[in-house]
C-alpha atoms as one frame of an Amber mdcrd trajectory, in Angstrom:
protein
   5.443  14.336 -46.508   4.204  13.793 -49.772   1.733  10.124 -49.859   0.084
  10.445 -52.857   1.775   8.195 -56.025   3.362   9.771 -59.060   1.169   9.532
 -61.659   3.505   8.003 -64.386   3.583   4.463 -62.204   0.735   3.061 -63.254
   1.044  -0.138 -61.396   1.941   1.581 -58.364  -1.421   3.594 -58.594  -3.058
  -0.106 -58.578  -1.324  -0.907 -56.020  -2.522   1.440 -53.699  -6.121   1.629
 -55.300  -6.196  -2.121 -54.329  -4.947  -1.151 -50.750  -6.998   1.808 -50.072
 -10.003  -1.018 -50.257  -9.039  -2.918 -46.872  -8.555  -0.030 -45.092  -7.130
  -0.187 -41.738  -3.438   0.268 -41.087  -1.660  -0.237 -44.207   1.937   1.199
 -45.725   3.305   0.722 -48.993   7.417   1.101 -49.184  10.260   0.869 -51.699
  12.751  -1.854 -50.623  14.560   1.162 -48.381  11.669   2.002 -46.454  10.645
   4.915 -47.986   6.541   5.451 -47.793   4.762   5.719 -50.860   1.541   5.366
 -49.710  -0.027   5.356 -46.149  -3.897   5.026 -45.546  -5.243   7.892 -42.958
  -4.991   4.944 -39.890  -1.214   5.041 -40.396  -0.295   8.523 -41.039  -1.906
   9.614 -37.821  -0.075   7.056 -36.011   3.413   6.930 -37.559   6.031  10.036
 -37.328   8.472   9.281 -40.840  11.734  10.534 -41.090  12.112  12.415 -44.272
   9.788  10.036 -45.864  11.121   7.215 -44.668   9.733   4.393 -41.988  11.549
   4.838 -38.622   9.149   2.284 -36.316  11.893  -0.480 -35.774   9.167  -3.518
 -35.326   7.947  -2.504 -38.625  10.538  -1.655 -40.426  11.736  -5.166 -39.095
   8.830  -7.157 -40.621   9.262  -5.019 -44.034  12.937  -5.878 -44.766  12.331
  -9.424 -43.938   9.845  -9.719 -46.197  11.945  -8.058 -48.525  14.781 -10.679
 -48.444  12.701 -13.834 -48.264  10.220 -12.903 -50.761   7.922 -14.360 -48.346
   4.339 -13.341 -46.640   6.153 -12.605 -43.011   3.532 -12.844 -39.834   4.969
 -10.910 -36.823   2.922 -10.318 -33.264   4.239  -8.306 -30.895   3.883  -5.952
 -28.228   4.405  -2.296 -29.186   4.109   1.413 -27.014   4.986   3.969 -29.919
   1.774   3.072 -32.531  -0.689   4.762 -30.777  -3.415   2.953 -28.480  -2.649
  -0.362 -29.889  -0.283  -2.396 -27.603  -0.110  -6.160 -28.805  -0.257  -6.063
 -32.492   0.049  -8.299 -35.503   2.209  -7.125 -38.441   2.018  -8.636 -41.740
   4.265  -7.656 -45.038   4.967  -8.988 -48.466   6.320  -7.631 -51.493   4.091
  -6.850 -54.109   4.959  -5.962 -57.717   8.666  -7.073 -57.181   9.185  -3.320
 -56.125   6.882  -2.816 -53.010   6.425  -3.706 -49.496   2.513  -4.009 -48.257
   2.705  -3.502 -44.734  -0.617  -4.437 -42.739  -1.165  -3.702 -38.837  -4.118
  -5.247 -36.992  -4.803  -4.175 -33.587  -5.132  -7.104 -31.343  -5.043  -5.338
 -27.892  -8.988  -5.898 -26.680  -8.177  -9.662 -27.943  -5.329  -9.745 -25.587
  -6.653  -8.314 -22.418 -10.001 -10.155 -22.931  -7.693 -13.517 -22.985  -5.231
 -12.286 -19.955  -9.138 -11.756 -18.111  -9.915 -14.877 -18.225  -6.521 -16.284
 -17.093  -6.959 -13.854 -14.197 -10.359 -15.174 -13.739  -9.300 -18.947 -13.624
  -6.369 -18.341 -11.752  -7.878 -16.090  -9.275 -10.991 -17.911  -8.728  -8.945
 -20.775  -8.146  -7.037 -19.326  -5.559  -9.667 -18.274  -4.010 -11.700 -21.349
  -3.984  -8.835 -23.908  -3.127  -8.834 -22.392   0.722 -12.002 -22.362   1.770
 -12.801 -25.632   0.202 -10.104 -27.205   2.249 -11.426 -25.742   5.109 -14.710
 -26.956   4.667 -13.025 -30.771   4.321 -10.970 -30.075   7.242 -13.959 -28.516
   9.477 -15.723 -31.667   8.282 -13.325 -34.262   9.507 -13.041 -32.245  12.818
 -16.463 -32.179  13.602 -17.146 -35.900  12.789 -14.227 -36.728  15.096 -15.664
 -34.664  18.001 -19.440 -35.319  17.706 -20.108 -36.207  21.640 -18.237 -33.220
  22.602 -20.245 -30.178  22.265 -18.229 -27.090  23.090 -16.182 -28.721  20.337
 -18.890 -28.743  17.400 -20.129 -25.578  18.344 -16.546 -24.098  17.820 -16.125
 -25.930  14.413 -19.921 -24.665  13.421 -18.877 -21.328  13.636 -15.758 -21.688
  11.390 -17.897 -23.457   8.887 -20.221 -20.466   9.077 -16.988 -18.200   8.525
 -15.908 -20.108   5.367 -19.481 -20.079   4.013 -19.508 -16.273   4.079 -16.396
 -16.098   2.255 -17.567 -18.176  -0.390 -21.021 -16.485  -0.118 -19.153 -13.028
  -0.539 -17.224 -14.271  -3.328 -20.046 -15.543  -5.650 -22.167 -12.095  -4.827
 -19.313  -9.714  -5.723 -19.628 -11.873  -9.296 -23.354 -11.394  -9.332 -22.988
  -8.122  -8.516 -20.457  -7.518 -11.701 -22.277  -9.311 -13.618 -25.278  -7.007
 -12.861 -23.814  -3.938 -13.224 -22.001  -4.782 -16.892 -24.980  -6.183 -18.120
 -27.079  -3.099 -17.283 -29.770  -5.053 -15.400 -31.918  -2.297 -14.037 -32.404
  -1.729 -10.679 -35.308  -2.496  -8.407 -35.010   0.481  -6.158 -33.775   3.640
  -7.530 -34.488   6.561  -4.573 -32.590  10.256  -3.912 -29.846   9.202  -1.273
 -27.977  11.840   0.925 -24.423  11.760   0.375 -23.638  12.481   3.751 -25.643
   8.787   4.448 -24.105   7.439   1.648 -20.605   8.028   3.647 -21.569   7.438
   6.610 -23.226   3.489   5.584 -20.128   2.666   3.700 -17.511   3.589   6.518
 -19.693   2.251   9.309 -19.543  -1.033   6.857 -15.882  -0.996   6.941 -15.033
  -0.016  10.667 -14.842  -3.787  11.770 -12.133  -4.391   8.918 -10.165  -1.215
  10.015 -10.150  -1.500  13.658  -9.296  -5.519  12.950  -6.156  -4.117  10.724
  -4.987  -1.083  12.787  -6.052   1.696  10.451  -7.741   4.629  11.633 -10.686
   5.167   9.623 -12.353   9.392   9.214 -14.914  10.741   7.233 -14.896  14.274
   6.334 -18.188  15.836   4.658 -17.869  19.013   2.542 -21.106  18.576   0.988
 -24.611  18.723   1.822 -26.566  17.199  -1.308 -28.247  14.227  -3.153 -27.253
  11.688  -5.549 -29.996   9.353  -7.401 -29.581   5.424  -7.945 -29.585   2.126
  -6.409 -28.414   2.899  -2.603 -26.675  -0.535  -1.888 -24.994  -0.624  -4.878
 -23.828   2.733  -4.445 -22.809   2.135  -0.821 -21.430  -1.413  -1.484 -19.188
   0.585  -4.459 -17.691   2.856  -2.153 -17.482   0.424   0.616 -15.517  -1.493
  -1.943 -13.279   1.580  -2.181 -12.481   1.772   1.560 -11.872  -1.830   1.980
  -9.362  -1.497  -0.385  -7.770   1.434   1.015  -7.375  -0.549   4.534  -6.263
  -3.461   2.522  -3.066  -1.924   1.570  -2.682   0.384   4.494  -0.164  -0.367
   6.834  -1.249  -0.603  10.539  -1.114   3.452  12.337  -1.900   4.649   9.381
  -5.292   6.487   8.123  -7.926   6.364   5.853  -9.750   9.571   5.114 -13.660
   9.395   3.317 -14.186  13.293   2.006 -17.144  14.651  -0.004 -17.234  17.792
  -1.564 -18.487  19.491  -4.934 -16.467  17.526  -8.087 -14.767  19.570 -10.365
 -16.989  19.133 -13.197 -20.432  21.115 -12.809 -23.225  19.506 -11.463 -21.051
  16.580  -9.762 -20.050  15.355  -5.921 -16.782  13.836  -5.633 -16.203  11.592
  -2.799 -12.237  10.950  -2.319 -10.794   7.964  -0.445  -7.308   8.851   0.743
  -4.787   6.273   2.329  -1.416   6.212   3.081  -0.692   3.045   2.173   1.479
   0.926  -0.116   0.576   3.147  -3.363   0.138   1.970  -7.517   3.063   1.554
  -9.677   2.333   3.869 -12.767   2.150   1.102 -15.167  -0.786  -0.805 -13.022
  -2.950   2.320 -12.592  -4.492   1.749 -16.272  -5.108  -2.079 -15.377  -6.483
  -1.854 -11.859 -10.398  -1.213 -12.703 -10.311  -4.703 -14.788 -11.863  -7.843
 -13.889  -9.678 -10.005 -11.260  -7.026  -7.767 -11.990  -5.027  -7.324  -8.298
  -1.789  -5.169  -8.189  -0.135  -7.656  -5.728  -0.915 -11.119  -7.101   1.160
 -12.895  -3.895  -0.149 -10.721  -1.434  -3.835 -10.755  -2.366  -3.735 -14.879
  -2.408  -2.305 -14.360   1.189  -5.340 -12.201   2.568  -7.791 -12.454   0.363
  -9.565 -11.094  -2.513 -11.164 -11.943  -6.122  -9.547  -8.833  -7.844 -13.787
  -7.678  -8.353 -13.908  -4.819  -5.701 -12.102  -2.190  -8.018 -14.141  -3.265
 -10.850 -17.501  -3.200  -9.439 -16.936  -0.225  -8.556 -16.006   1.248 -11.978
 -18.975  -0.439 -13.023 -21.581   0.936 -10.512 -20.006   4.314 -11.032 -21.016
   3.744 -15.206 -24.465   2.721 -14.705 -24.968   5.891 -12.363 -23.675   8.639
 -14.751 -20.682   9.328 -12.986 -17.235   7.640 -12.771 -14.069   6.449 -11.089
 -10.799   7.794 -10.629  -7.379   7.271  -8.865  -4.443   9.494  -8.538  -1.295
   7.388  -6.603   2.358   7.866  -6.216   4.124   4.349  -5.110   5.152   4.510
  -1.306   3.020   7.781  -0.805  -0.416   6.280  -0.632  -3.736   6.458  -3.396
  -6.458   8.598  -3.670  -9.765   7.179  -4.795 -12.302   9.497  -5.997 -15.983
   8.339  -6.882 -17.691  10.945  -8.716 -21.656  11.094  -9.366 -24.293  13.357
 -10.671 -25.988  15.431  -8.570 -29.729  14.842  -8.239 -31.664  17.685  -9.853
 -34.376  17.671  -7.353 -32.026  19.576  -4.821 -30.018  22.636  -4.758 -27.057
  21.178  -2.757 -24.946  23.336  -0.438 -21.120  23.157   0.943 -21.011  23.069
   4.228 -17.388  24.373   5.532 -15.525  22.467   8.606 -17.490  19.597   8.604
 -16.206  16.478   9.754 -16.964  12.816  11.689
């Protein structure tokens, strides 16, 4: 496909001189949607049809513009340009015999704003029970103050809902930490094998409380280097949410072995539980993002665990990743650096 102008068409040359100045995703057309000029952006992005603009949102906005002799404004929501997903397309004719077409990429803008609507509507969520609770509790243990047994048992619900609210505002701390890159206080070598073994015996109460049988398997013999509690509250994080959507029989399976990438551990957490449509898997590390937004409100949950996770994974060198089939169960797999300090070793049939 041939982009560059003919000579002879002088004002077309200015034209595109003017365009090639903004930059960005930009097209100039005749009036039947054949491309006369598109910047680099747009020709890796677009696939023409004998020189002609096939993308039907565009090609939309152009002929519109076309017929109204107007400056047309379009967002939408596209899957065929590329990484952008909510865009804005702009055209106009210029000349009398060309369409500028313009697309800005709005899709950080858009997730940032559906983040904070998760956030607010989340949080609130979250907040409205316990808060209740705590005016209910109240009211109960006013009404029973000369009978002991009574306050005692109200106390320790009180105590209950405090936690919750005390483990909500420390998994946003803990975010919050880990995005803004506040170092940590105590970095030390850590021994995966601990690493598992802290995290699931962190997690047993939840598991035995929802039915799940809950195994480690260790395949590797090794360090990592960071912030232990982080670390072992990241993977915790991981196994929690494997029980979470596990049904009851089922099992949850912690297994560390040498990662595929040189000078790595991976440490999988497999589940056989409710599994991750394919269009959530790309969404399910974000902020307050939760797969089940009905289901989560019924049992709990901010929507943080996944991304703290990601998060603490980042600041450590390593990363997160999650292979899932819906109705077959997820497979979690944390993957860190190996500390250079020891030569680690696979140990073979190793299991808890």
């Amino acid at each position: 496909m041939n982009y560059t102008p003919p000579g002879s068409e002088k004002a077309l040359g200015h034209v595109i001189a003017t365009v090639r100045a903004f930059g960005g995703f930009t097209l100039v057309l005749t009036k039947r949607q054949k491309i006369v000029y598109a910047s680099p952006l747009a020709r890796s992005m677009i696939t023409p049809d004998g020189g002609f603009l096939t993308h039907p949102d565009l090609v939309g906005v152009a002929k519109e513009a076309w017929s109204s002799r107007e400056h047309v404004v379009r967002a939408c929501q596209v899957s065929t340009l590329g990484p952008f997903k909510e865009i804005v397309i702009q055209a106009a004719v210029v000349e009398a015999r060309w369409i500028l077409v313009t697309v800005t990429d709005r899709t950080d803008e858009v997730q940032a704003v559906q983040i904070r609507r998760d956030f607010v509507s989340n949080i609130g969520h979250e907040m409205r029970t316990p808060v209740t609770s705590i005016g209910l509790i109240a009211q109960a243990l006013s009404s029973c103050a000369n009978d002991p047994p009574a306050v005692e048992h109200f106390a320790k619900r009180l105590a209950h809902v405090a936690r919750r609210l005390e483990k909500m505002a420390d998994g946003m701390l803990s975010l919050t930490n880990v995005q803004d890159g506040t170092p940590s206080e105590t970095v030390t070598r850590i021994h995966v094998n601990d690493l598992v073994d802290k995290a699931v015996f962190q997690a047993m109460e939840a598991a035995h409380t929802k039915g799940v049988k809950l195994k480690s398997k260790k395949r590797f013999d090794g360090y990592v280097s960071g912030d232990e509690e982080a670390l072992v509250t990241a993977l915790e994080n991981l196994i929690s949410n494997a029980i979470h959507y596990s049904p009851k029989g089922s099992r949850v399976i912690v297994s560390s072995e040498l990662g595929e990438i040189e000078g790595t551990v991976s440490i999988h957490v497999i589940d056989q539980g409710i599994g991750i449509n394919l269009d959530e898997i790309d969404r399910i590390f974000e902020r307050f993002y939760r797969t089940d937004q009905g289901r989560s409100r019924r049992t709990g949950g901010t929507g943080l665990g996944l991304a703290i996770v990601k998060n603490t994974a980042l600041s450590h060198g390593g990363n997160v990743s999650v292979d899932s089939q819906l109705g077959s169960g997820s497979t979690f797999t944390l993957t860190l650096p190996i500390t250079q300090e020891e030569t680690p070793q696979v140990k073979k049939g190793s299991s808890k």
